[in-house]
VMD Tcl script that builds the backbone (N, CA, C; Angstrom):
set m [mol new atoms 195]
animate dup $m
set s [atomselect $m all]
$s set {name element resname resid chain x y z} {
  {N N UNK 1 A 18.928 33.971 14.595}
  {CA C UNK 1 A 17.695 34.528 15.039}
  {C C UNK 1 A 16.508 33.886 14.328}
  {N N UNK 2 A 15.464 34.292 14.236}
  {CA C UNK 2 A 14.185 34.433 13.878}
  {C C UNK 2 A 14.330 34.081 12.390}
  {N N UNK 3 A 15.340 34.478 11.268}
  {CA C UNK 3 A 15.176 34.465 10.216}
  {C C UNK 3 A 15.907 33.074 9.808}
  {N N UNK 4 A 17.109 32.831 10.739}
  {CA C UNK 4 A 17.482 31.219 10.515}
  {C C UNK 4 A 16.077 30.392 10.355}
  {N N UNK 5 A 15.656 30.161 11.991}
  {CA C UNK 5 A 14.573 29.590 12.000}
  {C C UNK 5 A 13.385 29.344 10.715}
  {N N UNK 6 A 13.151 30.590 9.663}
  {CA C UNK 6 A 12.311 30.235 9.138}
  {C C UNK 6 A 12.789 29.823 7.845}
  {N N UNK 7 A 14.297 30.070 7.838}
  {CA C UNK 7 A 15.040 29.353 6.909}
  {C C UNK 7 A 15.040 27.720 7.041}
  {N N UNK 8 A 15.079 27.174 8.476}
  {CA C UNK 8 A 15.296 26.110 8.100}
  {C C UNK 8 A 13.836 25.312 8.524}
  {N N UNK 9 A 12.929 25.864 8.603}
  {CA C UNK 9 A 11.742 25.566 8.642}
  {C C UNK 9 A 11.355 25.418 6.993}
  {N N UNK 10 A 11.899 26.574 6.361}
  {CA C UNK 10 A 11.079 26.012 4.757}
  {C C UNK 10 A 11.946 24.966 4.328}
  {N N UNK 11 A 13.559 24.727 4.435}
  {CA C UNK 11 A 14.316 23.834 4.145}
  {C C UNK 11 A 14.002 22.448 4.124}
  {N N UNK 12 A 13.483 22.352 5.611}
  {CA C UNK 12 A 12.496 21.338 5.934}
  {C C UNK 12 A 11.231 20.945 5.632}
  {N N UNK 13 A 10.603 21.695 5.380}
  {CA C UNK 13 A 9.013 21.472 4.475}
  {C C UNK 13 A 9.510 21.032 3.187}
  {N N UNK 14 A 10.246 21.685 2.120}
  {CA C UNK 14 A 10.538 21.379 0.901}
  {C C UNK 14 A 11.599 19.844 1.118}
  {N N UNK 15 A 11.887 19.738 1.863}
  {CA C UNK 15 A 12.578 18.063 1.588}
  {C C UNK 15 A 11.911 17.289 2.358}
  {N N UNK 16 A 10.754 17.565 3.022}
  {CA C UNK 16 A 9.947 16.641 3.211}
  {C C UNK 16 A 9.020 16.220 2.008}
  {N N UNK 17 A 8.504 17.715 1.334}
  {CA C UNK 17 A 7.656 17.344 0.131}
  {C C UNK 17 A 8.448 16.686 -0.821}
  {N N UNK 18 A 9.498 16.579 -0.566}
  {CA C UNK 18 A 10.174 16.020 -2.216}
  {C C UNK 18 A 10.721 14.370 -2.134}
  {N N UNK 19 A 10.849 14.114 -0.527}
  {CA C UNK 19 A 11.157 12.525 -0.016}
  {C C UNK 19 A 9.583 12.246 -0.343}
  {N N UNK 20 A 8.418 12.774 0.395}
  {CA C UNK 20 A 6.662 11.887 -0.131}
  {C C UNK 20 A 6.269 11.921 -1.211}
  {N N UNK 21 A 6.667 13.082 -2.281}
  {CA C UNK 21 A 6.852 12.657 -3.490}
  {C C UNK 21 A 7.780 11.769 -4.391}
  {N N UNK 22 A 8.795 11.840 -3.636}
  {CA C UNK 22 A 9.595 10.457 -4.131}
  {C C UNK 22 A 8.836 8.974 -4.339}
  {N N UNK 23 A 8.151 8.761 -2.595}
  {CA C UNK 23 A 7.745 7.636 -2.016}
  {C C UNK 23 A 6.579 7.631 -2.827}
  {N N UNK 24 A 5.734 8.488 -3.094}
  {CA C UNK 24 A 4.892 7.865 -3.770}
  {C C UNK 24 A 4.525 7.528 -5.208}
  {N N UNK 25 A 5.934 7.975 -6.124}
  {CA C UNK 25 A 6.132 7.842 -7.442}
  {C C UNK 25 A 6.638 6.807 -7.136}
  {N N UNK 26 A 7.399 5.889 -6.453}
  {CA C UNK 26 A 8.108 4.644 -6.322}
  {C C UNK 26 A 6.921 3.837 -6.028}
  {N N UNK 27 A 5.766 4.313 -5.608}
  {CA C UNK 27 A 4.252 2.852 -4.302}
  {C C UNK 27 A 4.647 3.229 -5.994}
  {N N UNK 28 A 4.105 3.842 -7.070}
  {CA C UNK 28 A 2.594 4.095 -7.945}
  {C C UNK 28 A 3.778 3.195 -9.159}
  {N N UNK 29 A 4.885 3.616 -9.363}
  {CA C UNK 29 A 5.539 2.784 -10.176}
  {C C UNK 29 A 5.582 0.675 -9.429}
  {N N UNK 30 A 5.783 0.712 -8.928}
  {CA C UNK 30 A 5.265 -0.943 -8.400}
  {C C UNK 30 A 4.333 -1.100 -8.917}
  {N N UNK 31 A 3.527 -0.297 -7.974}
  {CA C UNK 31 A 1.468 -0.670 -8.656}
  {C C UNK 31 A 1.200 -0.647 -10.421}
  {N N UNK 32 A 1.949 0.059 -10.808}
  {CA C UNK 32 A 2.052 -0.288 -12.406}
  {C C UNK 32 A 2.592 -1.420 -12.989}
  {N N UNK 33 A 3.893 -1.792 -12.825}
  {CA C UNK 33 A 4.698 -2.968 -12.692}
  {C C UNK 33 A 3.527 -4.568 -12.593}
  {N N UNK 34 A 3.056 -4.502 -10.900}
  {CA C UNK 34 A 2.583 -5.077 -10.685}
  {C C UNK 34 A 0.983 -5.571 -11.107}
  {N N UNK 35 A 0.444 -4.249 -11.620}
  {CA C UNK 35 A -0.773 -4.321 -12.018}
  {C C UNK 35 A -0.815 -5.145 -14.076}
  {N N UNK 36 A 0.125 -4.429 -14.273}
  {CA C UNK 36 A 0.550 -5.202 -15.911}
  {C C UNK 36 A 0.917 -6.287 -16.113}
  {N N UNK 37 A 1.945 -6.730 -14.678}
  {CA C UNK 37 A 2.179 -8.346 -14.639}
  {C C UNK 37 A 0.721 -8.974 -14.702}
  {N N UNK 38 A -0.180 -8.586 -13.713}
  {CA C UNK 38 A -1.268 -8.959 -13.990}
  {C C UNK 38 A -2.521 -9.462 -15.211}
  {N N UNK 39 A -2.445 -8.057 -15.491}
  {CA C UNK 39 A -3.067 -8.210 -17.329}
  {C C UNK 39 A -2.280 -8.732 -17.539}
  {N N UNK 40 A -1.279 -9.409 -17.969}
  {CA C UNK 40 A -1.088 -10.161 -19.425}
  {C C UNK 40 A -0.774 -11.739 -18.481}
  {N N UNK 41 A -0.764 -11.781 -17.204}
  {CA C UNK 41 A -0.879 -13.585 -16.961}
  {C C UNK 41 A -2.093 -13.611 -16.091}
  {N N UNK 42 A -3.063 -13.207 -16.524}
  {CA C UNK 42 A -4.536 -13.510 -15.734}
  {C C UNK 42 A -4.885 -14.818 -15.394}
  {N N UNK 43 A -3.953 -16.250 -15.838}
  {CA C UNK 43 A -4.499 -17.635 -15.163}
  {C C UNK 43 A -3.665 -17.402 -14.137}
  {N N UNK 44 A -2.625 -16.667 -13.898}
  {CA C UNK 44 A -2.306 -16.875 -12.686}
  {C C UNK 44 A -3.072 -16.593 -11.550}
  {N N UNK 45 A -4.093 -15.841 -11.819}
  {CA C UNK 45 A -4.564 -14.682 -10.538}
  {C C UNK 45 A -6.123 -15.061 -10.590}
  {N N UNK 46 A -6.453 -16.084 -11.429}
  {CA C UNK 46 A -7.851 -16.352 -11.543}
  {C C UNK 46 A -8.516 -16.436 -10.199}
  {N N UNK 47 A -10.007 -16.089 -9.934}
  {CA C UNK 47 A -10.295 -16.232 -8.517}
  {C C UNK 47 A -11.321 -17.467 -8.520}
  {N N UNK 48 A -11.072 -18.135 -7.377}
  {CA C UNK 48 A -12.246 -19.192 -6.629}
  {C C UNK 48 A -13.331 -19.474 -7.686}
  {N N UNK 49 A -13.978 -20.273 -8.093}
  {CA C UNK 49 A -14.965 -20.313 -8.513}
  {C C UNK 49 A -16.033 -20.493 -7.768}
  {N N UNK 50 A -15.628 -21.224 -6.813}
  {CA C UNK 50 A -17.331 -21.001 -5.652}
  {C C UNK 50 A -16.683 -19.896 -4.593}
  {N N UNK 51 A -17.232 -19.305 -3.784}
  {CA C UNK 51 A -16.952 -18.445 -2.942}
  {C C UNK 51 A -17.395 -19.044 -1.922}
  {N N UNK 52 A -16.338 -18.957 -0.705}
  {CA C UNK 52 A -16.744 -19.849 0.950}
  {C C UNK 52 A -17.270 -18.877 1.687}
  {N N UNK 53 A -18.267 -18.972 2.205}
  {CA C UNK 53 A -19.245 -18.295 3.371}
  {C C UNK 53 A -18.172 -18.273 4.524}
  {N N UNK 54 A -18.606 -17.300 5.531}
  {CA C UNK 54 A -17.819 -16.794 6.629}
  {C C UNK 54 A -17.728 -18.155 7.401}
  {N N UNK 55 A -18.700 -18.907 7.493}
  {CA C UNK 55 A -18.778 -20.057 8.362}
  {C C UNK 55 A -17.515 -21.185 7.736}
  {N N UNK 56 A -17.480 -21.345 6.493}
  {CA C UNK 56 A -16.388 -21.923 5.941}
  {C C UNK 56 A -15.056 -21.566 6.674}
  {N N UNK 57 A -15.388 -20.364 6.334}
  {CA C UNK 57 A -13.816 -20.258 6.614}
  {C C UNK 57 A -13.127 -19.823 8.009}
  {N N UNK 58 A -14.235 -19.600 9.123}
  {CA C UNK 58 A -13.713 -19.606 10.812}
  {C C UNK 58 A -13.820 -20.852 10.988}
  {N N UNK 59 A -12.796 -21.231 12.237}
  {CA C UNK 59 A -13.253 -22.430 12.906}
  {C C UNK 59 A -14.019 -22.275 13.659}
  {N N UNK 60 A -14.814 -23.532 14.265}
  {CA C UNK 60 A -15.502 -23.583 15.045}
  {C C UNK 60 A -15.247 -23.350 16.754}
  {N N UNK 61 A -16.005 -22.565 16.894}
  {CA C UNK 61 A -15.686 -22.284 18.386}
  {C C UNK 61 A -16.082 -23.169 19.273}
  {N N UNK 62 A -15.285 -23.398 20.240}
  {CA C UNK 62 A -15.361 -24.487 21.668}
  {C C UNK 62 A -15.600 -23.774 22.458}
  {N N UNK 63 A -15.925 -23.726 23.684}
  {CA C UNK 63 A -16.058 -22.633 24.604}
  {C C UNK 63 A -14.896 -23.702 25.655}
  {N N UNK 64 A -13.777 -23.023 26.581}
  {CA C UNK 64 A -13.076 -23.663 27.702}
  {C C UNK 64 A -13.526 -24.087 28.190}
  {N N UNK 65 A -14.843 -23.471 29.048}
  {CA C UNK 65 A -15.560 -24.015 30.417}
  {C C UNK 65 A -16.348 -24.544 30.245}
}
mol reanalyze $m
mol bondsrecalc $m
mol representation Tube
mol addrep $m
């Protein structure tokens, strides 16, 4: 009846909250990982020294006709 239902309605809310809390202790552990690789080899990741304007970096358009 009625009381299954809201049994497996909370069953389902609580292992949904606990798989997106999984998923997002696993993004945030990477992003740590990945963010520390960072700090300590910063020549790897150095950026551009001149910066290219939008025109740099599209090609030029032809028109078909």
């Amino acid at each position: 009846g009625v009381h299954r239902q809201i049994l497996l309605v909370t069953l389902g809310w609580f292992v949904g909250y606990q798989l997106v809390k999984r998923t997002e202790y696993m993004h945030a552990k990477v992003d740590r990982e990945l963010f520390e690789y960072i700090r300590h080899h910063p020549v790897d990741f150095h950026s551009a020294t001149e910066k290219k304007t939008i025109g740099e970096l599209l090609e030029d358009f032809h028109p078909i006709r």
